[in-house]
C-alpha positions in Angstrom: -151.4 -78.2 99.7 -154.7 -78.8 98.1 -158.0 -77.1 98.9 -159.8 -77.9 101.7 -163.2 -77.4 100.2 -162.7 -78.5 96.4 -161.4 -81.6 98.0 -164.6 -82.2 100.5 -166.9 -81.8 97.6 -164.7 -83.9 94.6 -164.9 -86.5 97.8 -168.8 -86.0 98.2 -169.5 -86.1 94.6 -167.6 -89.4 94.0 -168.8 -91.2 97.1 -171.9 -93.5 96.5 -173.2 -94.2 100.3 -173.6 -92.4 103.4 -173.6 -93.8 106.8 -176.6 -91.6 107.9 -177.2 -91.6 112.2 -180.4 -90.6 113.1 -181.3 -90.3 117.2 -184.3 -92.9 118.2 -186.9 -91.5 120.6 -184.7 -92.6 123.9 -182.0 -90.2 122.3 -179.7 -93.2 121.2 -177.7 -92.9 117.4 -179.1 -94.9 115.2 -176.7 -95.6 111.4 -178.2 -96.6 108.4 -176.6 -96.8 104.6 -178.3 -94.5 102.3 -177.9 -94.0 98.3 -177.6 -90.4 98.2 -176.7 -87.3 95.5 -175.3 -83.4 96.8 -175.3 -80.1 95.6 -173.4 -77.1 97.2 -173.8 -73.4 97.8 -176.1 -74.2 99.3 -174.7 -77.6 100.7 -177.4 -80.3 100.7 -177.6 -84.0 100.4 -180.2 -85.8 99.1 -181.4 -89.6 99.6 -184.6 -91.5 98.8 -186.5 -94.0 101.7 -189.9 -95.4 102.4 -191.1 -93.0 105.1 -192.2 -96.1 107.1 -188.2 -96.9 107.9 -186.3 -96.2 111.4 -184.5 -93.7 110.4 -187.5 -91.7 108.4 -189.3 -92.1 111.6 -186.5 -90.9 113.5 -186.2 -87.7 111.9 -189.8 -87.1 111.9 -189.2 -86.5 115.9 -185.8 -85.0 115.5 -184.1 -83.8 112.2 -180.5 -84.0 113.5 -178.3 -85.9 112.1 -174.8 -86.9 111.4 -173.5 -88.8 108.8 -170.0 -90.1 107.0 -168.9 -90.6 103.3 -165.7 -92.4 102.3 -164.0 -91.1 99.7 -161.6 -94.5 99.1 -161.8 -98.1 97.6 -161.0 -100.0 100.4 -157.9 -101.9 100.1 -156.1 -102.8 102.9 -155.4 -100.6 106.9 -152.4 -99.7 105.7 -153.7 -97.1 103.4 -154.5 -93.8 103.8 -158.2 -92.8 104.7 -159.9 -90.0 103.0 -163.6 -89.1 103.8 -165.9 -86.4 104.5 -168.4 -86.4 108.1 -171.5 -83.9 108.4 -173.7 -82.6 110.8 -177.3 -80.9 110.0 -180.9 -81.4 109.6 -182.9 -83.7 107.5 -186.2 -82.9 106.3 -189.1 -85.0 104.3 -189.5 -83.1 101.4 -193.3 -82.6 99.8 -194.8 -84.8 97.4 -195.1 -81.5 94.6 -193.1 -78.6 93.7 -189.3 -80.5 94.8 -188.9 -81.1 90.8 -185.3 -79.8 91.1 -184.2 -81.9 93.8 -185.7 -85.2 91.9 -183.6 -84.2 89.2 -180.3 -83.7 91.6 -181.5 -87.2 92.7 -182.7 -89.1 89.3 -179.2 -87.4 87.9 -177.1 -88.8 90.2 -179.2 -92.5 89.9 -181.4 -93.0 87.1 -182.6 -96.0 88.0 -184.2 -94.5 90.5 -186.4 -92.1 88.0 -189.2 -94.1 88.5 -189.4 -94.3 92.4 -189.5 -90.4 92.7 -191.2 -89.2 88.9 -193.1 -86.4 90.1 -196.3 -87.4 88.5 -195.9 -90.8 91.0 -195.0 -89.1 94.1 -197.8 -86.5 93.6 -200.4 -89.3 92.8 -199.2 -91.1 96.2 -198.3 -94.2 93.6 -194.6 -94.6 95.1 -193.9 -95.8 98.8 -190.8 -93.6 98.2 -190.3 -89.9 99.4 -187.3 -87.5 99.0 -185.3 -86.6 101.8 -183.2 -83.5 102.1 -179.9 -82.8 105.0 -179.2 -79.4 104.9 -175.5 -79.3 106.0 -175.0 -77.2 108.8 -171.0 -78.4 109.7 -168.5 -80.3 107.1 -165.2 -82.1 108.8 -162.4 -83.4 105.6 -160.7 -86.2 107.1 -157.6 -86.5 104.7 -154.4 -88.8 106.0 -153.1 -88.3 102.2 -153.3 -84.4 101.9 -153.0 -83.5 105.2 -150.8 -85.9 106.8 -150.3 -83.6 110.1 -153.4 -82.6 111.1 -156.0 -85.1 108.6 -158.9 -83.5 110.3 -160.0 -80.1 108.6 -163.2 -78.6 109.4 -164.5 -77.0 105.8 -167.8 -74.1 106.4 -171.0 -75.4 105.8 -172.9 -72.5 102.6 -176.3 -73.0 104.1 -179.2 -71.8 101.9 -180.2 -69.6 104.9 -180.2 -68.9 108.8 -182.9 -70.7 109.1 -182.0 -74.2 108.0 -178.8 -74.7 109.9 -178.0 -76.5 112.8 -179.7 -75.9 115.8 -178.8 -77.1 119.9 -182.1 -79.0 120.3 -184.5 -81.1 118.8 -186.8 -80.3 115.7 -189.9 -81.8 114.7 -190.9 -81.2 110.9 -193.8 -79.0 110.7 -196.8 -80.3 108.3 -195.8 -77.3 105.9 -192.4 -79.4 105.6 -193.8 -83.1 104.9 -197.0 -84.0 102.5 -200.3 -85.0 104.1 
């Protein structure tokens, strides 16, 4: 049987969207479609938005989220479905000093270099920011590998206790987002 977690993050590394849900201010889910890039240990996904969109507002007033990547071409409902869900907290990431998490980003999508340079997002000259989920749960959904029981839950390597998942709402603090 194949490894739980080296198959959750060969899926997240080859997976090109997420389907992000975000909760509006009456508490309702709200999906969008994001570009994003990962890194692991600690387990992070990045994507790049105009702050002025739904679900940038939405995590503004409450950084939970939730979110799926499929890990297949889709062919036909016959076939088997592999993917990858997570839960954490998304965060606006400053306009300086993120220079490592624009290259995790511009790595992953260089035509996106521009959108994100840091000489751009420091000079306020891009609409676009840099978000960051810090992963607090993973769930492997595998039909192929794990025919029985397809839903694996793989830990989450948070950076630290302070950046997982927590019960409630959490509004970004102005230390978290630029001015």
């Amino acid at each position: 049987m194949e490894d739980a977690r080296k198959l959750l993050e060969d899926y997240v590394s080859s997976g090109k969207v997420i389907q992000l849900a975000t909760l509006d201010p009456s508490g309702a889910p709200v999906v969008c479609n994001l570009w994003f890039a990962s890194a692991f240990a600690p387990d992070r996904i990045w994507f790049m938005s105009r702050p002025n969109r739904e679900h940038c507002a939405n995590l503004r007033a409450d950084a939970r989220v939730a979110g799926a990547i499929l890990a297949i071409e889709l062919e036909g409902i016959e076939q088997d479905v592999r993917g990858v869900t997570f839960v954490g907290e998304a965060r606006e990431l400053p306009t300086v000093g993120i220079d490592d998490e624009i290259a995790g980003y511009a790595s992953r999508w260089p035509e996106a270099s521009d959108a994100i340079a840091p000489e751009a997002l420091a000079a306020g000259l891009t609409p676009h920011r840099l978000y960051e989920i810090a992963v607090a749960r993973w769930v492997l959904f595998d039909e192929l590998y794990y025919p029985e029981q397809p839903r694996q839950p793989v830990a989450a390597r948070p950076a630290s206790a302070a950046r997982t998942f927590s019960a409630g709402p959490r509004t970004a603090s102005s230390s978290e987002s630029p001015a």
